[in-house]
N, C-alpha and C positions, 0 to 999 in steps of 0.2 A: 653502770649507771653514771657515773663520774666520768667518761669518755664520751657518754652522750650529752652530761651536761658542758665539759671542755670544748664540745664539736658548738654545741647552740650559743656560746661565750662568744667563741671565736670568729664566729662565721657574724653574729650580730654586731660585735665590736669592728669587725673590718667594713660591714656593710658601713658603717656610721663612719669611719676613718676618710673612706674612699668618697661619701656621698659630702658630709658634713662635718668635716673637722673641727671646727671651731664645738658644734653642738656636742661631740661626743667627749669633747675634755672636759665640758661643763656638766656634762652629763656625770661622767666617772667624779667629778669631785662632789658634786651635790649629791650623789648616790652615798659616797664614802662620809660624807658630813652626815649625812640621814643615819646610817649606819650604827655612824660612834654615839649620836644621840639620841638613838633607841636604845642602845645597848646601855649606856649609863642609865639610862631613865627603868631599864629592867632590872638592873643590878641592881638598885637598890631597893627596890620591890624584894627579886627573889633575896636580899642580902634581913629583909627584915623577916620575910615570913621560914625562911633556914632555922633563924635565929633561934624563931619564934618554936616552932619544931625541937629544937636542941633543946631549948629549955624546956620544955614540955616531957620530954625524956629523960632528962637528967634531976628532975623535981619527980617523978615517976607517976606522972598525969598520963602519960601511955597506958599503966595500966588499967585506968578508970575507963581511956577509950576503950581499952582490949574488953573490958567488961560490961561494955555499952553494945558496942556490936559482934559481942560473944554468939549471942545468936545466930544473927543473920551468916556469919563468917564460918562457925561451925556447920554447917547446915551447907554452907557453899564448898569448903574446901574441910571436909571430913577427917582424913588422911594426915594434916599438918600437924604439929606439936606444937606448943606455944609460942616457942620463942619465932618460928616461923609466921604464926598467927601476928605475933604481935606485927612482925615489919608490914605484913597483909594489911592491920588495921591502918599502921602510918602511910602505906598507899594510898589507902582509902581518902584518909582524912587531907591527904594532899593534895588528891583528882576532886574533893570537896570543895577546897578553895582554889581549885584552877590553876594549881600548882604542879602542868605536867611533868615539866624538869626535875623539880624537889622529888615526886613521887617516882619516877624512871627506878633513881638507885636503889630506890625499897623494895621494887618490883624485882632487881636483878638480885637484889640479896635474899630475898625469899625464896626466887625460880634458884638460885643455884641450892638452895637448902634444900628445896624439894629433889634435887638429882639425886638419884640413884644410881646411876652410871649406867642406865637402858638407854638405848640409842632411839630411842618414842617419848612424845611427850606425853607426860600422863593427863588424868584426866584436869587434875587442881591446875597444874601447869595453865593448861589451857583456859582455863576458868580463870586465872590472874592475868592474862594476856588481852580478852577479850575486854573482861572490866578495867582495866586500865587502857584499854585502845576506846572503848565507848566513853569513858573516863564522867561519871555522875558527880554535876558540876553543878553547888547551891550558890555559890559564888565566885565566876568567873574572874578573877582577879589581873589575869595575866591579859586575858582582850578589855579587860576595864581599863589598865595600864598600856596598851597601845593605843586603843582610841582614846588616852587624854593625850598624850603623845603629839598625836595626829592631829588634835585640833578640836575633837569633837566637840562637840555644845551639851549636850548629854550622854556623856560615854557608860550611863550603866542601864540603857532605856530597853536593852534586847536579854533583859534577865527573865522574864516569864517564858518567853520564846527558847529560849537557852536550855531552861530547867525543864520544859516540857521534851523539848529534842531529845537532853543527854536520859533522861530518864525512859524515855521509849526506847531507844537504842542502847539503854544496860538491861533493860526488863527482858525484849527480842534475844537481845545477844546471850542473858543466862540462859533462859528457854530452848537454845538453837543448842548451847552445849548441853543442856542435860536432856535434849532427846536424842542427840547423837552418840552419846554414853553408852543411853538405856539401847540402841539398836545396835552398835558394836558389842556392848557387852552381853548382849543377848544373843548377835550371830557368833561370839567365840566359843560361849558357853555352849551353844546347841551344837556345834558342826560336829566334835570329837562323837557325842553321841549318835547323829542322823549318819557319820560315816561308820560305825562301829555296828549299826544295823544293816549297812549292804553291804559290806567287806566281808568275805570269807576270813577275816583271817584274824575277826574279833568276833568271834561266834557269842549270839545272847546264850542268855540260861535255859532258853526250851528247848535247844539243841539237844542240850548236854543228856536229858534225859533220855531222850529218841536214842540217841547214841547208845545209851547203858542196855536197854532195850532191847535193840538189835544185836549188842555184844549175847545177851540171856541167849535172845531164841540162835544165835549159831553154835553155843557151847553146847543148847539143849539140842541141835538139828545132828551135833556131831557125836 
């Protein structure tokens, strides 16, 4: 992916060198000014809502979330033990305020606690992958913070439309994984037995009797 983005750099930048020089140095420094002045204008966003997080954990307000959506989290990821629950919740509460970044690392420190050292992801796994990729967003903070950036006149006018999006696409996306669950783990559960019925070589129990049977009537034929 990084070879093909080096090849579409390269090949744009020389177009522009060879066609328009003048336009493409103007271009690279106005690009690079936009740049540093999103990137400050973001830093201090995510630098207040971090913050804002740490304290939240370190006054031990995490666990009131953990007991808020104790519920919904048990019920989603079964399998976890608390201390994994809890990073779960500060995921949550971070793809809440549209804080993809902040929530990334609670996401990786969770999925590495659920490892087991199986070379599959399991089912929770996959359940914290999705809700943080559909990411159920009440407050957008992070595109609130680029379009003031940008200019806009209303930068928080697309929040109803937003909350209806992320919310259909967390509702879809748990659905798609707990019926893809319920059908693997119903074809793993079933196969050992449907194969153990045509295999000679895991004979059922009404065999066994035939078999006793026919032992009687050859002792008795002999």
């Amino acid at each position: 992916m990084a070879f093909i983005w080096l090849i579409m750099l390269s090949t744009s930048l020389g177009l522009m060198i060879f066609t328009d020089p003048a336009a493409a140095v103007n271009s690279m420094i106005t690009g690079a000014h936009g740049a540093v002045e999103l990137s400050l204008n973001l830093l201090a966003l995510y630098a207040f809502w971090l913050g804002f997080f740490s304290l939240i954990e370190k006054l031990g307000l995490s666990r009131g979330l953990e007991k808020l959506l104790r519920p919904v989290i048990s019920r989603l990821f079964p399998s976890c033990d608390r201390e994994t629950r809890k990073y779960i919740t500060m995921n949550v509460s971070a793809n809440l305020l549209g804080l993809g970044n902040a929530a990334t690392p609670m996401a990786i420190s969770a999925i590495n606690r659920m490892d087991n050292g199986s070379k599959k992801a399991s089912t929770d796994m996959i359940m914290l992958t999705v809700i943080s990729a559909t990411s159920l967003q009440i407050l957008p903070t992070t595109v609130i913070g680029m379009r003031a950036t940008a200019g806009s006149a209303n930068p928080a006018d697309f929040l109803f439309p937003s909350l209806v999006a992320t919310v259909l696409s967390t509702v879809i996306g748990i659905i798609g994984v707990k019926l893809c669950a319920a059908v693997f783990d119903r074809k793993r559960n079933g196969t050992p037995d449907a194969h153990a019925e045509r295999s000679p070589l895991f004979p059922t129990d009404r065999s066994k009797p035939r078999r006793k049977k026919r032992a009687r009537r050859k002792g008795v034929a002999s």
